[in-house]
N, C-alpha and C positions, 0 to 999 in steps of 0.2 A: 503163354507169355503175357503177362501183363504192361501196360502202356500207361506210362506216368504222366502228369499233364505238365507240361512246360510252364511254369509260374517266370511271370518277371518283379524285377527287387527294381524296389523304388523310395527314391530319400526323398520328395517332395514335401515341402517346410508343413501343407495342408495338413498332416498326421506327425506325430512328435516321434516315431520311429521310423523304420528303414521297414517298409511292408511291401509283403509281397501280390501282386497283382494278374489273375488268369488273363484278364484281355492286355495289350500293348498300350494302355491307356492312363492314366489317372482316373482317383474314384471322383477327384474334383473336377476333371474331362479335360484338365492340360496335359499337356506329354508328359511322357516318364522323364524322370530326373533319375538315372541310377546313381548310387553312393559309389563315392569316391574310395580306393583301397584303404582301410583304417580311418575311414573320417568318420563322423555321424552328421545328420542333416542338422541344420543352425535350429534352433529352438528360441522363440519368441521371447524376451527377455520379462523375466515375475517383477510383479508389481512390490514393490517395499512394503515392507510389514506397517501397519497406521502407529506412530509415534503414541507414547504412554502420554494421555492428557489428562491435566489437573483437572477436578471440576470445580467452577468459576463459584464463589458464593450468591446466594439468589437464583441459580441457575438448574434446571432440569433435563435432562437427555430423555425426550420423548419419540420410542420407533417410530418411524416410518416408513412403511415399505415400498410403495407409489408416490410419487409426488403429484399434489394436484395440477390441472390440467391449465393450462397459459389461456390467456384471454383473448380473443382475435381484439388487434387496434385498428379504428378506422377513423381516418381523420374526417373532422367536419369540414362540408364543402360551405363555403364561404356565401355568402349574398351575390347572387348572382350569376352563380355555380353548382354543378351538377344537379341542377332541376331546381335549387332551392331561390325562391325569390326574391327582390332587392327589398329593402324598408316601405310598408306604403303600396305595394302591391296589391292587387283587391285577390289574387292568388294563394297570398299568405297564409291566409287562416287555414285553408284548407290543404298547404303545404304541412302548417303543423300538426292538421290534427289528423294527416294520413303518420306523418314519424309517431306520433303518438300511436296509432292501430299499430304501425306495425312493432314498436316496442312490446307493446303487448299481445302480440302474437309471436315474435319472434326473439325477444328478449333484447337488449340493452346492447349497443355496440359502441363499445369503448375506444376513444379518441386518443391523444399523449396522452402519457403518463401523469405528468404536472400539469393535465389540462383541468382532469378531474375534478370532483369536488373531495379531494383528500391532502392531506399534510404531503409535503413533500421536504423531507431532511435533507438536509445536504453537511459535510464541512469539506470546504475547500481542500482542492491540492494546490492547487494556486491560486491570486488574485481574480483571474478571469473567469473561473470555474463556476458552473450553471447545473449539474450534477451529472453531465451526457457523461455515463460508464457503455464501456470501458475509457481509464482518461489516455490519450495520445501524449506523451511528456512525460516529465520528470514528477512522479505522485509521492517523491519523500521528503518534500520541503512546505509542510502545509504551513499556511500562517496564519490556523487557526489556533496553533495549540502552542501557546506562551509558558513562559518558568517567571517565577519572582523567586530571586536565590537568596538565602539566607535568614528568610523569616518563615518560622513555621506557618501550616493552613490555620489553627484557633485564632493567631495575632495580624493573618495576610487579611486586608481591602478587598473587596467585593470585584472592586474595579484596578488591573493592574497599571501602575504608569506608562508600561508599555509592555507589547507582544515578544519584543527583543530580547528577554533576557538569557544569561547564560549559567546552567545550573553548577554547581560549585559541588566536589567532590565531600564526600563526608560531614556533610551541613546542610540545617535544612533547607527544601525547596516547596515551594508553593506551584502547583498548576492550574491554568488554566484555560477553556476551551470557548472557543465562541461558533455557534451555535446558527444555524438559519434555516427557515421554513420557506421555500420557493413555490407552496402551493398553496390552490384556494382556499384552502379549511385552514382552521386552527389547528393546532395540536398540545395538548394538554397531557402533563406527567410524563415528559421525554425524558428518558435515563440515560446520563449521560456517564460513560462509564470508562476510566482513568485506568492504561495500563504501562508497566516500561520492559524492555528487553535489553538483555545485552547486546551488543553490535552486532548488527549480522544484517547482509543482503538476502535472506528470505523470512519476512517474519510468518507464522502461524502459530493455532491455539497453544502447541505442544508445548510452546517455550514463553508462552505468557504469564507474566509478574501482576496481577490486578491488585491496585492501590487502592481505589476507592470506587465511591457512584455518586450520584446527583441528580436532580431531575428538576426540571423545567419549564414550564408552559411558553408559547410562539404564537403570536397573531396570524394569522394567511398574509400573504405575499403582498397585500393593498395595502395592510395598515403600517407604518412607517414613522415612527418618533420622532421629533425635532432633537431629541437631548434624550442623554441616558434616564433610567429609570430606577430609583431601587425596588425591588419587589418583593414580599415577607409572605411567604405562605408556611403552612404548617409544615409541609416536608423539604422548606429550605428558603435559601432568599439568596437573589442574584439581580445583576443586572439586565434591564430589558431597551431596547428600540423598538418593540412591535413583536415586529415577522423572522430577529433577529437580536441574541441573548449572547452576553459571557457569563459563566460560570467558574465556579471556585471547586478548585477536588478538595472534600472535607479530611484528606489525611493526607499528613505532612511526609516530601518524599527527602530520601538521603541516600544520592547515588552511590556507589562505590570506589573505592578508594581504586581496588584494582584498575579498573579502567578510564580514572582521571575523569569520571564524570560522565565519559562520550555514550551516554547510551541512547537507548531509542525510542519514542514515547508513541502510542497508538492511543486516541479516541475513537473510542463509538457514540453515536446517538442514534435512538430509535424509539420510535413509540410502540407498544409489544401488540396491538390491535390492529391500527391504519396505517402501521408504515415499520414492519417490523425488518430486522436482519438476522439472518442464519446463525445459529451459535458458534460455529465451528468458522467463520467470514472475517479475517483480520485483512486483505486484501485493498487497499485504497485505490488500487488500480482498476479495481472490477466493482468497486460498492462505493455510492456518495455516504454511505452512514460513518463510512470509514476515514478517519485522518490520521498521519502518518507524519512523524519529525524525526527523521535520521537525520542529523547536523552536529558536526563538532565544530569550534571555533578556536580559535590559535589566535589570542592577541600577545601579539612580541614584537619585538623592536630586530633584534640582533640577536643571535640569529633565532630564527622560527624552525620547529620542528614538531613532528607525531608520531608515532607508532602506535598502530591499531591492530590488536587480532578481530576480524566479521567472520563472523559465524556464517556457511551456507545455508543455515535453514533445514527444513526436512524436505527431501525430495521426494514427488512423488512414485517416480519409477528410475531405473537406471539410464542413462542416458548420455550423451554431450554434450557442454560446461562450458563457458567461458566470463571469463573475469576480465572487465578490463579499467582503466584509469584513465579520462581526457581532462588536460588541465585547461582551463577557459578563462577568460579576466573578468573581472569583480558585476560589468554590468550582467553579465549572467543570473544572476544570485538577487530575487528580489529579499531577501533576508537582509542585504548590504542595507537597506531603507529603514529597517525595525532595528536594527543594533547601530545606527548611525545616529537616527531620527530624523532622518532627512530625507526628503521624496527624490531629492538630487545631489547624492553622496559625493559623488564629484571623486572619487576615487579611480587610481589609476594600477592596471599591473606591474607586477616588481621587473626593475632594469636589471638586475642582478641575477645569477642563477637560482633557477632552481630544480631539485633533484626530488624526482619521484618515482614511486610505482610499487610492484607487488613480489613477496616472494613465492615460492612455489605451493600450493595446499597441500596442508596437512591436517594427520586427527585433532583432535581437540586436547590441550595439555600438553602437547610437544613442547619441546624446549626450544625456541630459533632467537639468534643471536641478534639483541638489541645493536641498531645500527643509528642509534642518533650519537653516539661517539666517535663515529668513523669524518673524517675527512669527505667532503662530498664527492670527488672524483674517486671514490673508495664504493660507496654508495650506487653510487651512476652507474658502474661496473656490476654490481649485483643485481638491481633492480631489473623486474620488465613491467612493462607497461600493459601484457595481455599474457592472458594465460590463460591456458586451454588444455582440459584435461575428461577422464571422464569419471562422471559421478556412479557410485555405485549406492546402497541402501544408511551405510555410516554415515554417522555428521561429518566433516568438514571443517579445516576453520581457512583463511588467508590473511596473512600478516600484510597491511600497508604500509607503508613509510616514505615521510616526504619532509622534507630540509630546504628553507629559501636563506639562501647566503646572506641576506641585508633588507629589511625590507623600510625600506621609509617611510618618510611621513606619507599619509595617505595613500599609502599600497596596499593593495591588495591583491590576493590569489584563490583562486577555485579551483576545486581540485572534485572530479565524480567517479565514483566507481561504482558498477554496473554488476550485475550477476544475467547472464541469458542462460535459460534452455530451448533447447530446440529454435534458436535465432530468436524467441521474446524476451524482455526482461522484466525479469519476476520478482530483482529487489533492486535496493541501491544506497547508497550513503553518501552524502554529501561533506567535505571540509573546508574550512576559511580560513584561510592564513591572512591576519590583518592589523595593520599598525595605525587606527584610529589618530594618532601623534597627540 
């Protein structure tokens, strides 16, 4: 008689099938999970396949297997702290010349970032912004990155009348970026490099339009102009204050008619030696190189409307999605300053209704029924304001739509929508419904 040895069946997520095990154990050392009749164990959801990306002109795709290794930071102790001694000390000398031994025995221990003696890029997400990534806030309303609509880049001013303007559908546009060095060093031959997207809450490489480049020389953070500057070098000529530049993109842009203009513009700047950025980094939220102008503007009187298809972007793995819309009144929006001209626009929100929110996502090229002809209680009735679904490896698109009944004089309305995964968010577009009078 032969004696069979008792095997136990085990669905534990740790092995991608249902195996079977001689001891009463897992091979991971938790308990058995046995498989449920006709189930199979859950399996860890595949990574999306990396979207088909353009290569960028000027640009190389160099392997890397390892990435080099992070530099420990260590702040310096102050005058009079940790060990080090105040100004005038008779201690001093020989405080500095043990940091000296041990630099050269031990190698160099690096303080901030912007403490160094290196360039430090930045272009704004907002006004207040100093470069600290990741930024906390709203990083798609930079006001670094201007339109002058209607005159091509050969005939556009070095210097634009204003930040504010707003690009015009099938006509030329001019851009421009302005530029800042928040660190010690100079930085010489910054390329500064002009792209735009179609609307969409996730921008990256995949779906980048590159318009032009430029480049630029930055004083370090001390030197500081009285008055703008023109500057003529061989590979260009722009405006300068020092530590801090606008530039012109040398090719003239011409939105699309499809989407009335609203699209989405991304600057980079970077120096490719002392202060470079990743090729593959459109991200504003996570890189100061990076600036971002997702902004449509609505000036009307009676009535104000949009219909927007946003792109979701490319996702990196499958997961849960949420979309949503908060409408907020005009002081939200430091933009209301630059299309106003005014530090104190004195604008107020609309007394009147207004009707907004999103339809449900779909692929891209669906057919969904333009609703700025509907009646707004028609409207109100289909809209939601959040939606929440789950993403799998295809693109995505969500239709906006929002209708102010009446907007008067010096009304205005805000209106943001958000894309989260996994509870962060990854993109966003901002809209202005506003009646200047």
């Amino acid at each position: 008689m032969i004696r069979r040895t008792f095997l136990h069946r085990c669905a534990c997520p740790c092995h991608a099938s249902v195996k079977a095990h001689k001891e009463p154990q897992c091979d991971c050392g938790g308990p058995l999970k046995p498989p449920r009749s006709g189930c199979r164990p859950p399996r860890r959801p595949c990574p999306c396949p990396p979207p088909e990306i353009c290569p960028q002109p000027g640009t190389v795709d160099l392997p890397q297997d390892q990435l080099p290794p992070a530099p420990t930071f260590q702040p310096r102790p102050r005058p009079g702290e940790g060990g080090r001694p105040v100004p005038g000390d008779p201690h001093e000398l020989g405080w500095v010349q043990g940091q000296i031994g041990t630099i050269l025995r031990k190698g160099p221990k690096f303080g901030k970032r912007k403490d160094e003696y290196l360039p430090y890029l930045v272009i704004r997400a907002q006004s207040n912004d100093t470069g600290n990534r990741p930024f906390s806030g709203v990083f798609w309303e930079s006001p670094d990155i201007g339109v002058m609509p209607g005159v091509e880049a050969e005939m556009a001013p070095l210097m634009p009348a204003d930040m504010g303007g707003v690009a015009v559908a099938g006509q030329p546009n001019t851009l421009y970026a302005h530029i800042w060095n928040l660190g010690k060093a100079p930085a010489y031959r910054v390329r500064v490099e002009f792209y735009w997207f179609d609307p969409s809450l996730g921008i990256s490489r995949s779906d980048a339009h590159f318009l032009g480049a430029a480049w630029v020389d930055l004083a370090d953070r001390f030197t500081v102009h009285s008055d703008w500057r023109e500057v003529v070098q061989p590979y260009g000529s722009y405006m300068s204050r020092g530590c801090h530049a606008i530039v012109r993109c040398p090719a003239t842009w011409v939105p699309q008619m499809l989407n009335n203009g609203h699209e989405c513009l991304v600057v980079r700047a970077f120096e490719p030696m002392l202060d470079a950025v990743p090729l593959a980094q459109f991200s504003s939220a996570q890189d100061r190189h990076i600036g971002q102008r997702n902004l449509a503007v609505v000036e009307s009187h009676s009535p104000a409307f949009i219909d927007l298809a946003l792109q979701l972007g490319q996702p990196a793995h499958p997961g849960e999605a949420e979309v949503d819309v908060q409408l907020e009144g005009p002081g939200a929006l430091e933009y209301t300053k630059l299309i106003t001209h005014d530090r104190n626009p004195g604008l107020r929100p609309s007394r009147h209704k207004v009707v907004y929110g999103l339809m449900p996502p779909s692929p891209p090229g669906s057919r969904v029924p333009p609703l700025s002809g509907l009646p707004l209680e028609h409207g109100a009735r289909i809209l939601r304001s959040r939606e929440h679904f789950q993403r799998g490896c295809e693109p995505m698109t969500v239709t906006f739509h929002a209708a102010a009944e009446n907007l008067e004089k010096h009304e205005a309305q805000v209106l943001r929508i958000r894309q989260k995964v996994g509870g962060e968010v990854v993109g966003g577009y901002t809209v202005l419904m506003i009646n200047k009078g």
